[in-house]
N, C-alpha and C positions, 0 to 999 in steps of 0.2 A: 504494500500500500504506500502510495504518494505521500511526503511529509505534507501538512497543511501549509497554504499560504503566507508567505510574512509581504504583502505590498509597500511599495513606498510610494510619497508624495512625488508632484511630479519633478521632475530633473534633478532626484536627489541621487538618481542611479548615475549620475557622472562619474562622482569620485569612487563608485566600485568598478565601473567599467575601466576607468585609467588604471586601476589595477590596486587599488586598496582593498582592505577586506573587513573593516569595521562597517557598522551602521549603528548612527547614534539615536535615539528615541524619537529623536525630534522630525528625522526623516523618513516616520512612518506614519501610513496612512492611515488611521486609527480609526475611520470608517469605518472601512472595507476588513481591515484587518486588528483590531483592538487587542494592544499590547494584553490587556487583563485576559485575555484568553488563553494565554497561551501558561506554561507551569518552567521554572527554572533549568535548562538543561533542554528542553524539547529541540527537537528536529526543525526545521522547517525550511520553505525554496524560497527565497529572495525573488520578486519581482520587481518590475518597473510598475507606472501608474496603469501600463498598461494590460498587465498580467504578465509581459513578458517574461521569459525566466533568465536569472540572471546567475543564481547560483545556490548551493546547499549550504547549509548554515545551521548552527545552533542558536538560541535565543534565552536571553533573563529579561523580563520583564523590570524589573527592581533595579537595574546596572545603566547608569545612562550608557555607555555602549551594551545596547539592544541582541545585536547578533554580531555574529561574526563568520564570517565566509570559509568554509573547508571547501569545497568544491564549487568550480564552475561547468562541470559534465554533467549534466542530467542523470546519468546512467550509473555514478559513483556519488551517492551520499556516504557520512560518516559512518562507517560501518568496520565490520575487523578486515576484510581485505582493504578498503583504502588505508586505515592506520598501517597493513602490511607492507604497502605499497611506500608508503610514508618515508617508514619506517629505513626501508629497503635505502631509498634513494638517497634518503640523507649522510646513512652508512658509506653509499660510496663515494662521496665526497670524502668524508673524514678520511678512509681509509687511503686514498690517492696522497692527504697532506702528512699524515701522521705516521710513523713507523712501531709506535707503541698504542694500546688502549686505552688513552688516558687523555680526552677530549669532551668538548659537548654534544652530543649527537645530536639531541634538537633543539632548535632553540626557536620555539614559538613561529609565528606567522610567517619566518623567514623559509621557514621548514613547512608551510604550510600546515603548520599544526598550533593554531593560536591558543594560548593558553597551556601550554605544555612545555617543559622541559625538563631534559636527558643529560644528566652527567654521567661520565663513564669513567670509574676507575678501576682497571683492569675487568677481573671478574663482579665486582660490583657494579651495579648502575643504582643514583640516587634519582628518585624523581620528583618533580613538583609542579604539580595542579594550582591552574590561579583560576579556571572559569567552569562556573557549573555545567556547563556544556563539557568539556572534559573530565570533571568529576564522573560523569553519568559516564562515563567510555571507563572509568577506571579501569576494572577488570580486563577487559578486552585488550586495552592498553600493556596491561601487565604480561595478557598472556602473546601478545605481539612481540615484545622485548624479549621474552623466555625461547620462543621459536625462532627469531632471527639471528640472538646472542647464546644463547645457553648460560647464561649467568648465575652464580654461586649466590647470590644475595639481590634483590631488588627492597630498595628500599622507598618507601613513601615521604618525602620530607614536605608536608603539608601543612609547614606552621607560618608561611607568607603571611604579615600582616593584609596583604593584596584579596586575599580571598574574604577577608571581611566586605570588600564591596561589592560581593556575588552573593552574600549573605551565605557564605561557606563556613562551617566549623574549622577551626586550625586541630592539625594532628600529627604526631609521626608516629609511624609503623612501617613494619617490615612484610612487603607484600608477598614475597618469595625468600625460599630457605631461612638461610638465619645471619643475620646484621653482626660483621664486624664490629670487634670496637674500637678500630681504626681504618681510615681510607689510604689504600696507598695512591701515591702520583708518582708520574718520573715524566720530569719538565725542565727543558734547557740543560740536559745535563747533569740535574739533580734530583735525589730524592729525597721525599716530605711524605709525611702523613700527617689525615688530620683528622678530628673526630669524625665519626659514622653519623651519630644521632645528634648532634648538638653543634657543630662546625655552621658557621655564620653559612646563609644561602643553603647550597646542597651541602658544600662543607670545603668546597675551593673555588676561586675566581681565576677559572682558564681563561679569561678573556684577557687577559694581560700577559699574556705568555708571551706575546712576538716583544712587546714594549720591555719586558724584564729582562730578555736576552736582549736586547739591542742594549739595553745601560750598561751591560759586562761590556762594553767596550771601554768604556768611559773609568773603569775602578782600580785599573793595576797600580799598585802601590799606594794606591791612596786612601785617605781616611773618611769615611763614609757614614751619613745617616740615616737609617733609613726610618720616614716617620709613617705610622699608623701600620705598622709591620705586620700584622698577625701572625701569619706563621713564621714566616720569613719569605716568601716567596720573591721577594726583589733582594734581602739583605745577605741571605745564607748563598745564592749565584753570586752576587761580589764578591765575597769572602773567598769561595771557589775560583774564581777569576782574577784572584791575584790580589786585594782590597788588602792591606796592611790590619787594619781594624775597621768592625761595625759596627757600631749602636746600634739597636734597635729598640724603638717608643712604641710602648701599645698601652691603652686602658686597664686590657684584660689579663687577670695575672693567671689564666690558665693558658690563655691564646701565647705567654710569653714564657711560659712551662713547654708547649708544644714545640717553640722556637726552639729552646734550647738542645729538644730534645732530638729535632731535627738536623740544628745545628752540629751535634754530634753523630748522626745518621751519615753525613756530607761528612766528617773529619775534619772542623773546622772551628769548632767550638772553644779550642785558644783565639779565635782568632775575633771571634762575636761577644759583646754583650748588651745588656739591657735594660729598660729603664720604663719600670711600669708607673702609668698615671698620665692624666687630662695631656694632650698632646700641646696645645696650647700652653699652657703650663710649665711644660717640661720643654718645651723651646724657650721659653722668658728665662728658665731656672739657667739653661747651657749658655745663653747670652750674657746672664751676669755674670757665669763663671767667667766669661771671654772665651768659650770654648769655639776651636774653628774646624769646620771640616773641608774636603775640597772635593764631597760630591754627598748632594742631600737628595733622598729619592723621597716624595712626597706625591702619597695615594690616597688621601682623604675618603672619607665615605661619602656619600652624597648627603652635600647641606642643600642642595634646591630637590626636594622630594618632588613637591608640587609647586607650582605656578607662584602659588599666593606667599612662597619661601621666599621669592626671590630677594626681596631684599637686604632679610637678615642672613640669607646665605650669600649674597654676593660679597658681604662684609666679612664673614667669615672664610672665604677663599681668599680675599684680600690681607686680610689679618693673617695669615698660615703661611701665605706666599712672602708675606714681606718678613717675618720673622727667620724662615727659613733663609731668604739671601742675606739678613743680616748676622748669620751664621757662618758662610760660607765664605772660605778663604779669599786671597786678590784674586786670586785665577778658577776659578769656581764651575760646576756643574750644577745648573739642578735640572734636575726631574720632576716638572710639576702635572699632576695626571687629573682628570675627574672623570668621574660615571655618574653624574648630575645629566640628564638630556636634555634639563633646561637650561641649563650654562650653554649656551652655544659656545662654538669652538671659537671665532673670533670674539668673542667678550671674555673668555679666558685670556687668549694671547693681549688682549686689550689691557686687562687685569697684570697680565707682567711686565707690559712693559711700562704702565704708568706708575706701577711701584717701585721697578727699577730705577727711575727719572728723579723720584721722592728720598730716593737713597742717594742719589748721585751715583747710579751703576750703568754700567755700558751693557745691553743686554742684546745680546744674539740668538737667532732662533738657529740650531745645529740640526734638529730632523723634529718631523712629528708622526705621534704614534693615534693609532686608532684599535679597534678590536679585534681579535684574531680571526681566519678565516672558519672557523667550526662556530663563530658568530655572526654569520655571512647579514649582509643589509639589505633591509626590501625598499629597494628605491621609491617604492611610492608610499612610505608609512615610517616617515623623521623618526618618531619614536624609537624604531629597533635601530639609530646612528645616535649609539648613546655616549662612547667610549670615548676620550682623548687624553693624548697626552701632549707635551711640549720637552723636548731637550734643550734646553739654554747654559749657553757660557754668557757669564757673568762677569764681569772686571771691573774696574777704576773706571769710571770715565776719562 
């Protein structure tokens, strides 16, 4: 049986024909088709005003994003062979870039699978559900990953604050076998574990994996800090790379238990250490000392969540940025990153070079990074172009 109709107003099918794949509330026809009919997670075919079909989709009524597009074939709604199909294709991507298992396999609408994401570390995959439309596929979900990977553990990491706005309960469990109580990675060279069940996100941020090898260029012999560290993922590859010494800043005095722990994993850990508490804070603390470094890797979390942040997160990118250069040696590197989407990328680079100017620094842009290819971009939905970073040399004016 046909999934029921979801119509839209007229001309509001533009921006999915150009190749989006949201529909927000406001671009339905609630005549014809009355959001209140429909239940959380349902099925349903995207038209135009005119019936046309446009494409299959799941829908929440409660979500200002209404539906969301999994197919435009008629003949393939969301079912286990399309997740199969999904599934399949994404896989051969990774597998073309990566020579280990230890990537994101899906990553939401880029994957054509909006609301989903697949981390892979080795025999484990962590997953995470942000749209009731997905939740309702759970199962099927799980048993598609078990048939394509054969995987020792599938875990569920469903504690996204994000799913409160699909009116989803937060949860984690372990969907298949049984949940390490560690994840392995091997990235750039190194290897890290990090928690299974409690590790921020799924429990690693592989989307910085090209930007944290490209800074090992920049560390040989030099003294390095690296702020908001967690595990180590940027600190413990410089140290590998030749970094004389690393600090590493973190809030978390478990996330800076794991560093060490990794940092001993790598054989390195003469060469690392650490300094837990407010990251802000502990920049003011190393500036009175007069302490200098001459390469500071700085990966903040995101301070613009939403829109209505912007303010008090622009001041705080700015505040982190200028403290950091007032850290760093005459001849200086930094690494300034965000995963804020609302920061665009030239109001970042805006952001450094007007604080460089306020310090009296000479500031150069050396390369810039963006998000690894197992985070591939959907050209027509800004959103999934969230990642950047900036390498800059720093000097005297």
């Amino acid at each position: 049986m046909n999934p029921p109709e979801l119509r839209l107003r007229k001309h509001e099918e533009r921006r999915l024909r150009a190749g989006h794949l949201w529909v927000f509330s406001n671009e339905v026809d609630i005549r014809h088709t009355p959001l209140t009919g429909f239940a959380p997670g349902d099925a349903v075919q995207v038209t135009d005003y005119t019936g046309k079909f446009i494409g299959h989709a799941y829908v929440n009524p409660h979500s200002l994003i209404c539906a969301r597009l999994v197919s435009r074939d008629r003949e393939h709604p969301l079912d286990p062979s399309l997740l199969n199909h999904r599934f399949n294709v994404a896989l051969s991507l990774r597998r073309r870039l990566f020579p280990d298992p230890y990537y994101r396999l899906a990553f939401g609408e880029s994957d054509a699978l909006p609301g989903l994401v697949v981390d892979r570390f080795g025999e484990v995959l962590s997953v995470q559900i942000t749209t009731a439309g997905m939740e309702a596929q759970k199962q099927a979900i799980v048993t598609a990953l078990d048939k394509l990977l054969k995987p020792k553990s599938i875990i569920l990491r469903n504690d996204s604050p994000i799913r409160e706005l699909e009116g989803l309960p937060t949860y984690v469990e372990t969907a298949l076998g049984e949940a390490p109580a560690q994840l392995d990675i091997i990235e750039n060279g190194c290897r890290f574990q990090a928690p299974a069940l409690s590790g921020q996100k799924t429990g690693w941020f592989y989307d910085h994996r090209l930007n944290r090898g490209r800074a090992t260029h920049y560390v040989k012999d030099m003294r390095v800090l690296d702020v908001f560290s967690y595990l180590g993922g940027w600190g413990i590859p410089a140290a590998v790379n030749g970094a004389r010494e690393v600090v590493c800043i973190d809030a978390s005095g478990a996330a800076l238990d794991q560093l060490a722990a990794n940092a001993a994993l790598n054989q390195v850990a003469d060469r690392i250490t650490t300094l837990q508490g407010d990251a802000f804070e502990a920049l003011r603390a190393l500036r009175e000392e007069r302490e200098r470094f001459d390469v500071i890797l700085l990966d903040p979390p995101a301070f613009i969540k939403r829109r209505k942040d912007a303010k008090q997160g622009l001041e705080a990118y700015r505040r982190v940025n200028q403290l950091a250069m007032q850290l760093l040696s005459r001849d200086g590197i930094l690494v300034s990153a965000s995963c804020s989407y609302h920061l665009e990328r030239q109001r970042l680079q805006q952001i450094l070079l007007k604080t460089g100017r306020q310090l009296d620094r000479h500031l150069v842009l050396l390369e810039q990074g963006h998000q690894g290819p197992d985070h591939p971009v959907h050209p027509a939905i800004p959103e999934s172009d969230y990642l950047k970073a900036f390498f800059c040399r720093i000097t005297p004016s």
